[in-house]
N, C-alpha and C positions, 0 to 999 in steps of 0.2 A: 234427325241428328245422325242415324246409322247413315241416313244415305249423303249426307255432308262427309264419312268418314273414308265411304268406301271409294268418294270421286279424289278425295284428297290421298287417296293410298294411290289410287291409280295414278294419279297426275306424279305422284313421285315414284314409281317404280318405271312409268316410260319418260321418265325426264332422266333417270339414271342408265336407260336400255340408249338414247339419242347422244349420253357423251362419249367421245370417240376417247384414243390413247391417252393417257397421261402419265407425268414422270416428278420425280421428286427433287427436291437441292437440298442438300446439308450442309453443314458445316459450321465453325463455331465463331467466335468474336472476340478480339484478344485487342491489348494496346499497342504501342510501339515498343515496349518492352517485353511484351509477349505475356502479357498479363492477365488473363479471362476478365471479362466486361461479362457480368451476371444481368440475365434480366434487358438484355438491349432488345432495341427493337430493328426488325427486318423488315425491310418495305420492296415488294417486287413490283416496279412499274413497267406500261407498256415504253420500249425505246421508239415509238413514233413519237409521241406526242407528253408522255415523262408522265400518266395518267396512274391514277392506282388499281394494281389490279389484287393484291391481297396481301397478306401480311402474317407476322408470329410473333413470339418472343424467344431470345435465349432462356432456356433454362437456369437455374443455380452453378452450370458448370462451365457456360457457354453456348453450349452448343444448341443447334436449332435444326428444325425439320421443314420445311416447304413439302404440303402434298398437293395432288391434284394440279399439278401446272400442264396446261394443255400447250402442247408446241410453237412455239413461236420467238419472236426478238424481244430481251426485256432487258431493264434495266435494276440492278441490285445491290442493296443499301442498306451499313448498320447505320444504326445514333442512338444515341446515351447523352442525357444531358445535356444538350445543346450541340454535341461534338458528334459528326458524322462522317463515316467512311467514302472514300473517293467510289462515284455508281461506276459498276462493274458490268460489265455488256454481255450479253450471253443469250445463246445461240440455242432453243432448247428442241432435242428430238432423243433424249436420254436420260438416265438417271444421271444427274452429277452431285460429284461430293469435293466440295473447294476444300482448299487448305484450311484458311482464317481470312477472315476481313478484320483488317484491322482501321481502329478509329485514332487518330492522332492524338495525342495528349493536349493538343491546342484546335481551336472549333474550328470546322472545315465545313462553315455555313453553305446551307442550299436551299434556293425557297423552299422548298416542297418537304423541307425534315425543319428549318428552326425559320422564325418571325422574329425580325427587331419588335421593341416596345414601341407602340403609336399611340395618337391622342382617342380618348372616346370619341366616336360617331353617332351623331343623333340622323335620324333616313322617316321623313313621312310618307305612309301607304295609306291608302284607302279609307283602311277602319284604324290604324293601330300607328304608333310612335315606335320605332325598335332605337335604344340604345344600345348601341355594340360597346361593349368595355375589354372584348378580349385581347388578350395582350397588352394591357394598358395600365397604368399609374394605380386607377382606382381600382382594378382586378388584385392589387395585390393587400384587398382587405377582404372582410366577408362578405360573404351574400347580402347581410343585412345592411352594410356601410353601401350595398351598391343602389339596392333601393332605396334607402334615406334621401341619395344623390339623383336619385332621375328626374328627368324634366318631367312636372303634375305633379308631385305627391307629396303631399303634405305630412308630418308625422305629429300625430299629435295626442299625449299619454298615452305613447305607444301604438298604437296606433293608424295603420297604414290608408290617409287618403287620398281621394284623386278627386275634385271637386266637390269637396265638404261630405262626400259619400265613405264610406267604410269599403275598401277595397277587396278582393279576395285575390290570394296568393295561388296563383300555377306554379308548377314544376312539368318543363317540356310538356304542357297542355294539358295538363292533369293537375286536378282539384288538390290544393293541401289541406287535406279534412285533420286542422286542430285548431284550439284554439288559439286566440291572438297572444299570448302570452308564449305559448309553446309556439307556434308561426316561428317567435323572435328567437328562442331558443335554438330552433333549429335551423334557422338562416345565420346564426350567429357562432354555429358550431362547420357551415358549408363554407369551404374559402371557395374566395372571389376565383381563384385561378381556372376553376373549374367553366366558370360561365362565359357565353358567347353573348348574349344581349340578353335584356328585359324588354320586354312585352307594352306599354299603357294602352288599354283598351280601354277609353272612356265609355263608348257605345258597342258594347260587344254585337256582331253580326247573328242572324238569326239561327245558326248553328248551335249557337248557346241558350240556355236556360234563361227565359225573361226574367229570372230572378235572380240570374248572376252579377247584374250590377257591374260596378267597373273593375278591370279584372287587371292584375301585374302577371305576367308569366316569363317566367327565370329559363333564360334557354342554353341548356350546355353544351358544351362542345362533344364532337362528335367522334365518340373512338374508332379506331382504324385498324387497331390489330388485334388479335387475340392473346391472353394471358392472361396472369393473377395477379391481384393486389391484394393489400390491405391498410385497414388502420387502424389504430387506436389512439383514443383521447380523451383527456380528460380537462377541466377546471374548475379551480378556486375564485370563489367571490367571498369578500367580505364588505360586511354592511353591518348594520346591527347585529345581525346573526352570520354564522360563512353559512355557506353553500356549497357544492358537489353536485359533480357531473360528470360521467365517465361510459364511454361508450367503444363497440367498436364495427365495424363493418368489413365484408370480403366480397370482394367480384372475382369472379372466373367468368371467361368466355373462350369459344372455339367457334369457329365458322358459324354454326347453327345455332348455339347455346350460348344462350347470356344468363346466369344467374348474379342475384344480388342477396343479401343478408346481414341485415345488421340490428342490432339489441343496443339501447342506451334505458341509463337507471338514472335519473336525478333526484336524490334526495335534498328535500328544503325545506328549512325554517324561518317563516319570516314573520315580522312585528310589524302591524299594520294599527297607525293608530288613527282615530275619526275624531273631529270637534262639531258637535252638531248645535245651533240655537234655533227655537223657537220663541216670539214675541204672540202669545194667543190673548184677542183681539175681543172686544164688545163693543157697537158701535162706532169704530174706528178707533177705541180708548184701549190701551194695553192693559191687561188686566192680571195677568200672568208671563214670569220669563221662565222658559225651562234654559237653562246650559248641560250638554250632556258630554261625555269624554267615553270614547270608545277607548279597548286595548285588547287585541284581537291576535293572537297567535296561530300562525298555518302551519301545521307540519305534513309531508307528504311525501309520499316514494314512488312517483309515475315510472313506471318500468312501459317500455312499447319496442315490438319488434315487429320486423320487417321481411317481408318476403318477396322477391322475385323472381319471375321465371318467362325469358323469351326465348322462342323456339322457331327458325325460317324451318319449314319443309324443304322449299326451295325460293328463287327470285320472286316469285307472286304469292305465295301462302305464308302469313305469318300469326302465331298465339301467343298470348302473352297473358299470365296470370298473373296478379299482381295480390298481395294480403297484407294485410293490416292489424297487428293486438296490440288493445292500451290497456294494463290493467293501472289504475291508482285507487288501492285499496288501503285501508286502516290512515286515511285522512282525518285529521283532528284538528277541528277548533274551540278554542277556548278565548271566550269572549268576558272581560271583566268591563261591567259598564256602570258609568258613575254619575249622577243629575241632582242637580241643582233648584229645586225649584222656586220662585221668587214672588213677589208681589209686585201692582203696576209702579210702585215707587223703588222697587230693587231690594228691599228685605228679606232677608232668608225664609221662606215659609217653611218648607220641610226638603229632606233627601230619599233619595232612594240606591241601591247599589241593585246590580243583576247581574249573575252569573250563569253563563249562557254556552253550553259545552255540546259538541256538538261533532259526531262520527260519520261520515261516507265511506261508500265503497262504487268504485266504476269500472265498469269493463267494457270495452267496445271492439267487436270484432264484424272486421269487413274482407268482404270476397269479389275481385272484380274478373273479370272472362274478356279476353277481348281478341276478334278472331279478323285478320285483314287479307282479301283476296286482290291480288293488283288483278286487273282487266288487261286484255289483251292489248286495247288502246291505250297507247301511251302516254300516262298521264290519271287515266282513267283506274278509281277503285269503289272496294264495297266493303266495311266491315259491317260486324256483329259486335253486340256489348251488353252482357249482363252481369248485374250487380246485385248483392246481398250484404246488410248492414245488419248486424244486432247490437245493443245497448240496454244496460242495466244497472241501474242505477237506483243506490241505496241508501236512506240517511235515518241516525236516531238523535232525536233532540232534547237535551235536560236544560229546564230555566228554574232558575228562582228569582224571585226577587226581597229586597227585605225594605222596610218603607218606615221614617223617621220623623219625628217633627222638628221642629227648628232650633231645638235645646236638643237634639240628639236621643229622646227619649222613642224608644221603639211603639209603632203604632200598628203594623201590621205585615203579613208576609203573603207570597202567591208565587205558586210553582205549578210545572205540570211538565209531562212528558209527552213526544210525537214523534211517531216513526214512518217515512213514506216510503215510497215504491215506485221508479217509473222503467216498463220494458217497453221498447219502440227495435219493431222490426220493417226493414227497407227492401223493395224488391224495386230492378228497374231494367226496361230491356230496352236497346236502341238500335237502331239500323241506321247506317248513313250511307251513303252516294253520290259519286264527285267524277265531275269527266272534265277535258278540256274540249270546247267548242273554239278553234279558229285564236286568235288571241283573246278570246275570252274564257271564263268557265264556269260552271253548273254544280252545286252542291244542292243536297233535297235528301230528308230523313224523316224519322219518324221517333219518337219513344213514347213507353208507357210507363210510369211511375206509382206502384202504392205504398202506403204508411200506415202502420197498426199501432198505435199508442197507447197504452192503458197505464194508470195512475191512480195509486190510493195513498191516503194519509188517514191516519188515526190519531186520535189528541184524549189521553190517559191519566191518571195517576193526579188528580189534581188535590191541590191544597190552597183552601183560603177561595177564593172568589172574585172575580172581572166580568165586568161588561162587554168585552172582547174578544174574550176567551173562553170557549164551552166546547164540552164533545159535539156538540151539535155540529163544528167544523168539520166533523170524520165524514171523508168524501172516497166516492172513485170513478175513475172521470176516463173515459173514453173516447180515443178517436180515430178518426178512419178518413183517409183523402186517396183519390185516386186522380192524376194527373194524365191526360192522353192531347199528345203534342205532334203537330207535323211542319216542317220547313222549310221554307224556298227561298234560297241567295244566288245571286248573278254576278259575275264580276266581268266588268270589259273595261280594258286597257288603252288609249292611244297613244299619241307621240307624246304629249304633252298632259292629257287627260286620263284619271283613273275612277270609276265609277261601281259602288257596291251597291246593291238593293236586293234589300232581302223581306221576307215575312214571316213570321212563326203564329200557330195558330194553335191554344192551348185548352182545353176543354176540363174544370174541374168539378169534381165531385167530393165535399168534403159535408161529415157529420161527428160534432163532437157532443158529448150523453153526458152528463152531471144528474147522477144517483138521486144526492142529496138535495139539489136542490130543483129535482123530477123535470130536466129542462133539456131541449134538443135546441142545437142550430145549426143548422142544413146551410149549405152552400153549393147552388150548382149554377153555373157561368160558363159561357164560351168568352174567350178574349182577344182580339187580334194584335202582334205586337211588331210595329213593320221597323225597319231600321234604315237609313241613306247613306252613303260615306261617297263627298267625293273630295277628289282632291289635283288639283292644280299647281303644275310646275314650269315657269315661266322661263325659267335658267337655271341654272346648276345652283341659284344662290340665295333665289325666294323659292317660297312654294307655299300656298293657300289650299285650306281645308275645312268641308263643313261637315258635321255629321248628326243628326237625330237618331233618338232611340225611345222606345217605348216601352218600361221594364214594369214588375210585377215585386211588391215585397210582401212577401207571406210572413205569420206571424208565427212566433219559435213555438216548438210545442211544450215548452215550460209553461210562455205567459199565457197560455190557450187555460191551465190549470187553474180550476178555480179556488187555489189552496191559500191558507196564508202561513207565510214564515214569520215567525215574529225575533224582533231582536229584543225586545221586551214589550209589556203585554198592551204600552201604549204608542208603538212605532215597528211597524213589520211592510211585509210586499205582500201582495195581491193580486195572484192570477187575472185575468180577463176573459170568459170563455168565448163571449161577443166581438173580440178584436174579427175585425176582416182584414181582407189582402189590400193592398194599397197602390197605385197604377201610378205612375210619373211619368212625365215627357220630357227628353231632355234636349236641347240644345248646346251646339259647339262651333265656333268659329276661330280658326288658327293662321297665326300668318310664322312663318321661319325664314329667318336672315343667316345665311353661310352657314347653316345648323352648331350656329355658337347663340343665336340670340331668337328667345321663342315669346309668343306673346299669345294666349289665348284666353280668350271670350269667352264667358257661358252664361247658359238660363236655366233652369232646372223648378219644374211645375211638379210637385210631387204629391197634389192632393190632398187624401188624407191619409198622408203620413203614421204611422206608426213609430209614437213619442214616448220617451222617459218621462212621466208627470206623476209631479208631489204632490200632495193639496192635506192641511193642515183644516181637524174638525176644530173650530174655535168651543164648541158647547161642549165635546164629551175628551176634548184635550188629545186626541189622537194625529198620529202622522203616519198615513196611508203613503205607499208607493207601488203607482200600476203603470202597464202598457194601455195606451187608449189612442184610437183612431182619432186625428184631428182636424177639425172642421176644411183645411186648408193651409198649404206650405210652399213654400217657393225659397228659390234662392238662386244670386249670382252675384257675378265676381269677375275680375281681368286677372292672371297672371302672367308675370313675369320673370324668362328665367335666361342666366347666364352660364354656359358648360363652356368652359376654355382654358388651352395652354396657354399658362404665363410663362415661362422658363420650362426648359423641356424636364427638369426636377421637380413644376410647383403648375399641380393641375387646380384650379378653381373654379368650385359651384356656387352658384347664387340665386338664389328662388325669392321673391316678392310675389304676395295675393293679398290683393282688395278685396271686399268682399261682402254683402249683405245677404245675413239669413234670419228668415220671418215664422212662425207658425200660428195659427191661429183654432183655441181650443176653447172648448167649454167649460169654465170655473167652476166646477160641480160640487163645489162649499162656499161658492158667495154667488147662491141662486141662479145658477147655470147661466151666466154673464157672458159671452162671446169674449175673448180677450185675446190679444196678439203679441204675442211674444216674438221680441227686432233685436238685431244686434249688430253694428256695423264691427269689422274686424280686417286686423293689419295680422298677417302671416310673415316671415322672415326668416331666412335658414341662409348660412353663412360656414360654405365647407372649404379647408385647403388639405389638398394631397400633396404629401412631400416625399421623393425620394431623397435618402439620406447618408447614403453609400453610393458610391463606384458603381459599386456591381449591381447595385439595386434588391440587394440583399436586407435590409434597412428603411422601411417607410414610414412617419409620420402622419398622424390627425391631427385636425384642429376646427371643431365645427362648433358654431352656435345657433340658437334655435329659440326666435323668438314669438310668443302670440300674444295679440292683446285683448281679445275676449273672444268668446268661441259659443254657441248656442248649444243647451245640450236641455231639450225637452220646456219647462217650465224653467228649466234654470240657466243662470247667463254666469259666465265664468268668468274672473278677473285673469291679469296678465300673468305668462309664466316665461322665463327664461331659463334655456337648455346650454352650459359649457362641457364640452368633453374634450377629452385630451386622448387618443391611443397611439400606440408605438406598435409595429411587429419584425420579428427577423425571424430569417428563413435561415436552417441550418445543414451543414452536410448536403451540402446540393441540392436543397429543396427537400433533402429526406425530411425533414424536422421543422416543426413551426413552432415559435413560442411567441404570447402577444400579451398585453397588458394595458388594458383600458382602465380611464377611471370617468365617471359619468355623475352628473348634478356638481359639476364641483362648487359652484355659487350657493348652492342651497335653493332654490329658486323657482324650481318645477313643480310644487306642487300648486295650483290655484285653490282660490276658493269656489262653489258653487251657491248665487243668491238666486232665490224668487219670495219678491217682491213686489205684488201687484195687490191693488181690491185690499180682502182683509187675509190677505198669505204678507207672511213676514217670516222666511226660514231662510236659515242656509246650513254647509256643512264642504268640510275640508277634508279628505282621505288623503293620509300620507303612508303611501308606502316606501318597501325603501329602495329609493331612488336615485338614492346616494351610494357608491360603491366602488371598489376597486377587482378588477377581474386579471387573474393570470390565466390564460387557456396554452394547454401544450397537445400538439397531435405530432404519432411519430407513423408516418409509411413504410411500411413493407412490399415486397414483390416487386412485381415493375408498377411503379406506384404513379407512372405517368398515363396509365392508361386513363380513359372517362366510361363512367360505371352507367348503369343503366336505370337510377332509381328511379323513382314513380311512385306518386299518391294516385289515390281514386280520388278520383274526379264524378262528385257526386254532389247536386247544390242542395238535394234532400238532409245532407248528413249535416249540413252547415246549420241547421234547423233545431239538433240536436240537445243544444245548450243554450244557455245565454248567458255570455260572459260581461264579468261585472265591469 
């Protein structure tokens, strides 16, 4: 490392001894009334070719500074809001200090300072779909509206997929390490105006983690000059309960220095209610019906802040730190649950109520390092990348329950208490290396990744007696993986021809320990995961595309725990510690018409999958819920999609997917029966963008969002339909946004979940609330047009972390 520090000193002290004279331009920025324009931006280009050669901003007074300008012909240019000063020619072999540039009070349009609004642009490459939306209809909603909109992606309870697969979110090629709930949160707080294109990487290239699956990446635009911003913002939701949110962020940058910083708090309350039935079975004869009714209150205060820090040395050395803290601490739930129990002819036999309350605390803090040396060939680089994750996390659990016969007279009671523990530290180091060959080019890297997870749970204080339920549960459960991966991708170009092939070659070593139940399982595998993208362009107006991939899905280190949660002492989840990794092979075939009409193919062999599965003891009345590897899975589908101007005011998206998905598990309560679980399904998403002003100050929504069953494990889901309505207007020049969605308005989104096979007869309904009306307001400060430099770690370990429900 000293000697990384001492070549990178030298390289910048004779790269400062090789620049010759330079000279400065000042001056300030006023109207035609002679009025200071605060905050404009200054753009000095070359006068050959009108190219940028660097930039500032005025200050709060006007006035501005240009340093470092080495001699030569340029051309120089304020703009503020659309309106730009006539380019000024000049001659430089001196200090110079202009009077004023002054900006018109009416727009004195130039490409190179403002863009008219244009349609989105869908462009297929190799491995990836880019949707461009900037400057476009759709840019002028959030982040979240833009991906809902892109061609592949399905949303569904939330949800982001891309061939029945669960997606992961980039940000400018960096991992958003939260969960899918927060994902929405904070794509729904990021305006659209900021983004250049979304990313659909169905088969990501060997560069990436075989475990990254299909990937969206959010690409912003690119800032150009230096100065400050800021922001702040907040919103109100109400649903059942309101909501709060309020945040704020600040960029400063200078030629060398980009910092980032921003802190958001969302406090929320929300009512989550469950209908659960079980029909428990003798001989195929029902012999008991339980009905149970959940009512389940979340309260919680996620507080997470943000740190950035980019640093050029010079044109070839660049670092870039990037940090991450989530605390959500004093989370509380309180679970009131109510059951019915019945006989095979439907008479009341007895009830029971439980009361189920229940405290977390989490912390998660992460440290990414990432250090880029451009190569002297052009084209050609090498970074470094190290990362460090901790996570802690803490829960204490109070049940009771109290249990009745059919006349209401009390029969018995059973409580206990449980408090767990899980710390999980993440270490990861990479290297990568990327040259251009001729029109082709060469990327090849290396990383190493480990995980140290340990986990106890205790089960205490009891009262009364179950079958289910003993200290003997008290575990502590440890684990340890070590991942070591290396890469090779190729890209070569023709006229008409584009060609990716790549390999990634991952090597693990994982061993998870259960205390209590004296048991080890070792995992050590080499795997190869190769990838192909090619892609075919005939004219400007077709273009065909195939791509295979070979991914890896590792199992979360929750369901690795061999603990059980109970929501009462006859229905809880179940660790797995025996889950293994699970290998798919995926298929793609795409054909694109004038990139307004897309139609694509797929197959998708995913083995043994890793499933949500219920299974219902018919003898001891229990409803277990685990992860379990199964025997075999597959699925495919055609979709089809429609991105088009109808009216240069009335942009329209249209997604259709066909679709069959299969799995096939072992019934491990009706004699371990091979049995397959099929679901054929109709996908539907129905979006209009509408400008609704002049100026374009004013846009409308109007999306629907239909499914007509969906597979999720053991269980098959009924139809849900999605109506939303949003409005937004931009105020003060775009200083000011205010927006106002309202979402579920039909009532309609929540389905049910049945499995019913053999002698399983359950299902269960979770309704949250999904019904709601949202006001968000964000107001900017500084020169608030610049684009800020933020960044997640990008890290497929951390994604590992949790498992969201």
């Amino acid at each position: 490392m000293k000697c990384i520090t001492y070549v990178l000193s030298l390289l910048f002290l004779i790269s400062n001894q090789l620049v010759g004279q330079t000279y400065q331009i000042s001056g300030k920025v006023v109207d035609e009334q002679n009025e200071i324009i605060p905050f404009s931006n200054i753009l000095l280009l070359q006068a050959a070719d009108t190219t940028f050669v660097k930039g500032t901003s005025a200050d709060d007074n006007g006035f501005f500074v240009l340093e470092d300008v080495e001699p030569d012909l340029y051309l120089l240019q304020a703009s503020y809001v659309g309106r730009g000063s006539k380019p000024l020619a000049l001659d430089i072999t001196q200090d110079i200090s202009l009077g004023a540039l002054i900006i018109p009070l009416q727009a004195n349009e130039l490409d190179e300072v403002v863009v008219t609004a244009q349609r989105p642009k869908l462009q297929r490459l190799a491995d990836r779909l880019v949707f461009s939306v900037e400057n476009t209809v759709i840019s002028s909603g959030t982040s979240w509206d833009i991906l809902r909109n892109t061609p592949g992606v399905i949303v569904n309870q939330d949800e982001l997929m891309v061939r029945g697969q669960n997606a992961t979110v980039y940000l400018n090629d960096r991992k958003v390490q939260l969960s899918s709930q927060e994902v929405q949160d904070l794509l729904q707080g990021l305006s659209g105006t900021n983004i250049k294109s979304v990313e659909v990487i169905a088969n990501p290239p060997a560069r990436y983690d075989a475990e990254t699956g299909p990937i969206l990446n959010i690409v912003t635009s690119k800032n150009i000059v230096p100065g400050y911003k800021g922001s702040v913002n907040g919103s109100y939701t109400q649903a059942i309960f309101p909501k709060f949110s309020a945040g704020t962020s600040h960029y400063y940058k200078t030629e060398k220095l980009n910092l980032f910083a921003n802190y958001n708090i969302s406090p929320r309350k929300e009512l989550i209610k469950t209908v659960k039935g079980i029909n428990f079975q003798n001989n195929s004869q029902i012999y008991s019906q339980w009905d149970t009714q959940y009512q389940r209150i979340d309260e919680s205060q996620s507080q997470n802040a943000n740190f950035i820090l980019d640093y050029d040395f010079n044109e070839r050395n660049r670092l870039n730190l990037t940090s991450n803290l989530v605390f959500n601490l004093d989370q509380d739930q309180q679970t009131r649950l109510g059951n019915e129990m019945r006989d095979g002819l439907g008479q009341l036999d007895s009830t029971f109520t439980t009361i189920n309350n229940t405290t977390l605390d989490n912390t998660n803090l992460a440290f990414d390092l990432l250090y880029v040396h451009k190569l002297k060939k052009p084209g050609a680089r090498l970074s470094l990348n190290g990362h460090y994750t901790y996570y802690d996390g803490t829960s204490f659990q109070n049940l009771n329950s109290e249990y009745l016969d059919g006349n209401g007279a009390f029969l018995r009671n059973f409580g206990f208490d449980s408090d767990s523990e899980q710390d999980i530290q993440i270490f990861t180091g990479q290297v990568d290396y990327s040259t251009p060959i001729g029109n082709a080019s060469l990327e090849t890297g290396a990383k190493i990744s480990s995980i140290d997870s340990e986990s106890n749970v205790n089960f205490f204080n009891f009262s009364g007696s179950s079958n289910t339920v003993d200290p003997s549960l008290s575990d502590r459960y440890k684990y340890d993986e070590k991942v070591y991966a290396v890469y090779f991708s190729f890209l070569q170009n023709w006229e008409k021809w584009s060609m990716k092939l790549g390999l990634r070659g991952e090597l693990t070593e994982a061993s998870g320990t259960s205390l209590t139940l004296n048991e080890i399982n070792k995992q050590d595998f080499f795997e190869p995961f190769p990838s192909l993208n090619v892609l075919y362009s005939p004219s400007d107006k077709h273009s065909f595309s195939f791509d295979y991939g070979r991914n890896v899905d590792r199992p979360k280190y929750n369901d690795l725990n061999p603990f059980r949660f109970f929501y009462n002492e006859n229905d809880f989840e179940e660790g797995n510690p025996r889950l293994t990794p699970s290998f798919s092979n995926n298929f793609n075939l795409n054909y694109t018409w004038n990139s307004e009409y897309f139609f694509d193919l797929y197959y998708r062999d995913n083995g043994a999958n890793i499933a949500y599965l219920v299974f219902q003891d018919n003898e001891n009345q229990t409803l277990v819920e685990l992860k379990q590897n199964v025997l075999e899975s597959k699925s495919y589908g055609l979709d089809f999609t429609v991105s088009k101007t109808i009216l240069p005011s009335w942009f329209l998206f249209a997604n259709a997917s066909v679709f069959h998905e299969e799995e096939t598990f072992l019934a491990v309560e009706s004699n371990n029966v091979e049995y397959t679980n099929e679901v054929n399904g109709l996908y539907g998403y129905l979006a209009n963008y509408l400008t609704l002003s002049k100026d374009g100050s004013l846009t409308g929504e109007v999306a629907l969002t239909y499914i007509s069953k969906f597979l999720f494990g053991s269980y098959v889901s009924d139809e849900q339909l999605n109506l939303t309505l949003g409005l937004r207007k931009s105020l003060f020049n775009n200083r000011a946004v205010i927006s106002l969605a309202s979402e579920d308005i039909l009532e309609r989104y929540v389905p049910t979940y049945t499995s019913r096979y053999l002698n399983q007869d359950n299902f269960y309904r979770r309704r949250r609330e999904t019904q709601f009306v949202r006001i968000g307001f964000t107001y900017n400060f500084g020169n608030f047009r610049l684009q800020d430099n933020q960044r997640t770690i990008e890290k497929r370990e951390r994604g590992r972390l949790k498992n969201d429900e």
